[in-house]
N, C-alpha and C positions, 0 to 999 in steps of 0.2 A: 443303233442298238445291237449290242450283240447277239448272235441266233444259239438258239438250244442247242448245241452238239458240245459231247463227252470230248476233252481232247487230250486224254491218254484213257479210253477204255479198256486198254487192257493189261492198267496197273493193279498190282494185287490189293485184293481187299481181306484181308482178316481182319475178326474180332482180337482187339489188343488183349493181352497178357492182363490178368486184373494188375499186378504187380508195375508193368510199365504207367498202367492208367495212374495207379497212386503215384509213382513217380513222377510224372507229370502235372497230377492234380496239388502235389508237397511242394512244389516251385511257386506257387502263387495262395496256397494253402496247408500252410506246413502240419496242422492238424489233421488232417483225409485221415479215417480209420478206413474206409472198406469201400468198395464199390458193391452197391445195392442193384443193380439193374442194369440191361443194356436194351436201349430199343433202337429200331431200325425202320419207325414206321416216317420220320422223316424225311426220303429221297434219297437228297444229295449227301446225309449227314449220318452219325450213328451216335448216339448219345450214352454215356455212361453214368449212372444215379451214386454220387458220392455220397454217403451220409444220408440221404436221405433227403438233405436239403438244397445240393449242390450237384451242378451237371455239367461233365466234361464231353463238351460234342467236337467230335471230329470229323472233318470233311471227308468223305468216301470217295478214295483216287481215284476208282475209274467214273466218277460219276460228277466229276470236276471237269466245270463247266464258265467261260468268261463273265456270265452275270451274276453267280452265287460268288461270294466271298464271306469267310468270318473273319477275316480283318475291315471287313468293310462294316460287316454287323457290329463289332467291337465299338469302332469310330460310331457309329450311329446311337448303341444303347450311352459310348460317352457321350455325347452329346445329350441326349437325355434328362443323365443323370446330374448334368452340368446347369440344366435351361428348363429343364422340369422334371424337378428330382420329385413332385408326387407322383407323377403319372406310377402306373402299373406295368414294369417291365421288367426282363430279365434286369439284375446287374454283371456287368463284367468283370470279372478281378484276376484275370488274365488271359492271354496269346501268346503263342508261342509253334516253332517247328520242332520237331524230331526227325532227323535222317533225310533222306530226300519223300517221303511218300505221307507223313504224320501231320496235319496240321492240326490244331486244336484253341479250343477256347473254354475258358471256368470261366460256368457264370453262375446265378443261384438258380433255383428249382422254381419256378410259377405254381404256384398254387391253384388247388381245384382240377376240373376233368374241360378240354378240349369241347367245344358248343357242337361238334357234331359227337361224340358220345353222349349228350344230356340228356338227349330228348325231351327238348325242351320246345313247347308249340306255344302256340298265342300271344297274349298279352303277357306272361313274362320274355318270350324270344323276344318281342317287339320292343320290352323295355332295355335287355343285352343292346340290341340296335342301336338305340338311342345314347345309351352310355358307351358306345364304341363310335359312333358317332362324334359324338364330342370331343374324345379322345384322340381321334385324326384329325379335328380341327387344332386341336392342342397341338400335335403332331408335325402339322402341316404350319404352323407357327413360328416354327423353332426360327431364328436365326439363320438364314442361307449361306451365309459368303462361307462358313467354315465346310460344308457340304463341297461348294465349288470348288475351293482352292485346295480339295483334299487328293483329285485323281483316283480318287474310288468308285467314282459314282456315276455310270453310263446314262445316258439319255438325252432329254431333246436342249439344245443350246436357241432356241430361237423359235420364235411364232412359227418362222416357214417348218422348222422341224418338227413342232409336236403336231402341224397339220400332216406333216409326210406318216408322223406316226398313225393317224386316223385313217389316213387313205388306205395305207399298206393294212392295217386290221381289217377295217372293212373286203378289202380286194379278197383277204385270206379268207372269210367266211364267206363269202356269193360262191369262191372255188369251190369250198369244203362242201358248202350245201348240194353244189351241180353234181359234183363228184361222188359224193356220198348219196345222191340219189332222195335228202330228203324233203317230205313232206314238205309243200309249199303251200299255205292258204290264204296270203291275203292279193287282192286284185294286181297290186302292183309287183312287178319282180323284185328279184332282190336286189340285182344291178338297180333297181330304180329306186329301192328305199334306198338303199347305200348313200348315191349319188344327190337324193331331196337331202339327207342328213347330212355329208358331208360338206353339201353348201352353206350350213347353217353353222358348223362350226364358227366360233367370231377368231376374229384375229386379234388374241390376247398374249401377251408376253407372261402371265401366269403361270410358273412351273416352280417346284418345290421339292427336295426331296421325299419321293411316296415310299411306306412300306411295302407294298408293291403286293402280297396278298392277304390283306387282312378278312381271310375268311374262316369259314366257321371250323379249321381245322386248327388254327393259331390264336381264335378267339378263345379266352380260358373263362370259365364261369363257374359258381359254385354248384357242387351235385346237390346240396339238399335244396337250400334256395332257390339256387336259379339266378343267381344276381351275375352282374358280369362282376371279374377280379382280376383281368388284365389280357396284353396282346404280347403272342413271340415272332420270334424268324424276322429279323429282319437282314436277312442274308442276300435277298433278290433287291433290294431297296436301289431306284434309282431316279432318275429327275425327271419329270413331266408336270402336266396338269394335273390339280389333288381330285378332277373328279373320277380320275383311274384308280384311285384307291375305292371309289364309293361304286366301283360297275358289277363287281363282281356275286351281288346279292340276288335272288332271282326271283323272289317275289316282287308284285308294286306296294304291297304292306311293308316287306322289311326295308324297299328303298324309300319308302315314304317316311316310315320311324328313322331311318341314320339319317337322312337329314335332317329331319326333325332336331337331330341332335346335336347334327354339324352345326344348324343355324340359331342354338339356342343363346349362345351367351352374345352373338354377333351375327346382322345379317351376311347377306354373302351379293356380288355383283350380279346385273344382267348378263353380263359374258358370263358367266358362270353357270348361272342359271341355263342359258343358252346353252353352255360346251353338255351343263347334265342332261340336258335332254337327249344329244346325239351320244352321248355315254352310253344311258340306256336302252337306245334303239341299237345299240352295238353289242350291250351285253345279251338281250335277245338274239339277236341274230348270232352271237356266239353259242347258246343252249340249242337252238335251230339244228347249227351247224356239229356239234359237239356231243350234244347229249338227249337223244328222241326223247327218253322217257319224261324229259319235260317242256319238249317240244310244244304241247296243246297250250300250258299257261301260258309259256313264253309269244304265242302265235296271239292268245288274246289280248296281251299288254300290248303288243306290237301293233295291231290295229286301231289301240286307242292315240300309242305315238304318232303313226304313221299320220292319222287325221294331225295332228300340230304342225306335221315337217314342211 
């Protein structure tokens, strides 16, 4: 899997010329009257708001990295839009370079506000969950061999390797936690939950390509409702077990409601079942390791898994 490192950091980054942006956005959309917006709360990316209903996002060159692609995003919303053209996603309707430093991508605009600006608590987040849920079994459905035979999409090729991928996450949080000094409260070490969870992985040939963070920054839902209206980014997308799209939620309610959702139209395997459970004794231990302020929840879920492992 490729690691997080920038590898030209110190190419330049300005905001484009609105003028270049319409230029670029008129090759694949010849009608673009105006750029409406530019936001930057993306990372790797900086998006510009065409019309109002169109968004030309560009890769930020020094912030270009071997796991993020928007030709890989491209390939993926095609896909999609080919094999489930209801789902709720961007659409693509162009790619393309400019000069050595410009890449870019026109797609439409998602509608509604991002699930972390909603503030949205309870039983309607729970129901978001649940219809995002779904929507990653849909997801995780599509069609594989076109994924594989594309050379875009980094990840595990085999049982032995999506277990290497569990080992090596786990090693990286027992480090992080020792290191970072935190908070430890349950009986066992962390070297020793790791170690009961990672035995329990099964040995599944299972992998699929994941959108890789379907979390509440790319979950889109409606502001007055509350209902969910779709998922973005699928820039970091790469090939594992689909229960690494489902680890990244931090409650036991919201991972109770997305399965919930995952398993509605279909159950799901014992290996599966099995791999979610050492999933979420990993996403804990990653808020442990990552994030104190939610540290305490994460420490009580952790002792209810820990009892199963």
């Amino acid at each position: 899997m490729p690691k997080d490192i920038y590898v030209q950091p110190d190419a330049p980054d300005p905001v484009l010329d609105a003028e270049l942006v319409l230029s670029l956005a008129r090759r694949h959309l010849p009608g673009a009257k105006a750029v409406t917006d530019v936001d930057e709360s993306g990372g790797e990316a900086r998006t510009y708001g065409i019309d109002s209903d169109f968004i030309l996002k560009t890769q930020r060159p020094q912030q270009l990295r071997p796991r993020t692609s928007l030709e890989k995003e491209v390939f993926f919303l095609n896909q999609l839009a080919s094999a489930a053209p209801d789902l709720s996603v961007p659409r693509a309707l162009g790619y393309g370079r400019e000069g050595r430093f410009i890449e870019y991508t026109l797609m439409t605009r998602m509608a509604g506000v991002a699930l972390r600006n909603a503030n949205l608590n309870g039983a309607a987040r729970l129901e978001v969950m649940a219809d995002l849920g779904r929507v990653l079994r849909r997801i995780h459905q599509l069609p594989q061999a076109p994924f594989l035979a594309s050379d875009l999409f980094p990840g595990d090729h085999s049982a032995a390797h999506t277990r290497a991928r569990v080992a090596e996450l786990f090693e990286e949080f027992v480090v992080r936690i020792h290191d970072g000094q935190r908070t430890w409260l349950l009986p066992l070490t962390p070297e020793q939950v790791a170690a009961r969870a990672l035995a329990l992985w099964p040995a599944t040939d299972e992998r699929v390509a994941l959108h890789s963070n379907p979390w509440h920054e790319h979950t889109f839902v409606d502001p007055v409702t509350g209902r969910y209206i779709g998922l973005i980014d699928f820039g970091d997308a790469y090939i594992s077990h689909p229960t690494f799209d489902l680890r990244r939620w931090r409650t036991r309610e919201e991972r109770a409601a997305l399965l919930a959702g995952y398993t509605a139209a279909a159950p799901v395997s014992a290996d599966f079942m099995q791999a979610w459970l050492v999933a979420q004794v990993m996403g804990d231990m990653a808020v442990v390791a990552l994030n104190p302020a939610l540290s305490p929840a994460a420490h009580t879920d952790l002792e209810r898994l820990a009892a199963e492992l």
